[in-house]
C-alpha positions, 0 to 999 in steps of 0.5 A: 408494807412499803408506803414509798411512792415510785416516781417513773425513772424517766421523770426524776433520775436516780440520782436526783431521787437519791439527794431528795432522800439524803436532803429530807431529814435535814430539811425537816429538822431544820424546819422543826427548829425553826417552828420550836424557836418561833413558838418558844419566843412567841408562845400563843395565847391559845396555849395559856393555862387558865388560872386555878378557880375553884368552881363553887366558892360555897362548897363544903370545905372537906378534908378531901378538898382542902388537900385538893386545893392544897396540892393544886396550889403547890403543882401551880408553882412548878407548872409552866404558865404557857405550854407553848415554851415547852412545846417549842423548847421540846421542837427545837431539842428534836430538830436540833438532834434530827439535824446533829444525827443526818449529818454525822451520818453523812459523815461516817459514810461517805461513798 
């Protein structure tokens, strides 16, 4: 199913249509390296992950939560304390390479 949306000739030529094609890409990369690099400078408080409390200090203290408590203690060394970092590292990354591709795209044909 083609979603493309015909635009009347007598509106846009041709030619117009066809730098909008080749400018879009590299528009949106650049967008979403910007909006990475915002996030990952500044990164929301929304995206803070909570501290691990347990729930009920009164709790049995089975094997099973004693290893629970455990593993969550050493997965928290590893975790990123704000996803925002790596939500925006990973914009950039993408944007960056959306980018890198459309031009040596260019590049390799030009007419």
């Amino acid at each position: 199913m083609n979603m493309k949306t015909k635009l009347p000739a007598e509106i846009f030529p041709a030619s117009v249509t066809r730098n909008r094609d080749r400018l879009a890409p590299l528009a949106l990369g650049l967008g979403l390296v910007a909006a990475g690099a915002l996030i990952w400078k500044r990164p929301p408080s929304l995206l803070n992950l909570p501290d691990p409390v347990p729930l009920d200090k009164d709790a049995p203290s089975s094997r099973l939560s004693r290893a629970a408590r455990g593993t969550r203690d050493k997965l928290r060394l590893v975790a990123p304390d704000n996803i925002g970092a790596s939500l925006g590292r990973s914009l950039v990354i993408a944007g960056g390479a959306l980018v890198l591709t459309r031009i040596l795209d260019e590049l390799a044909s030009r007419d």
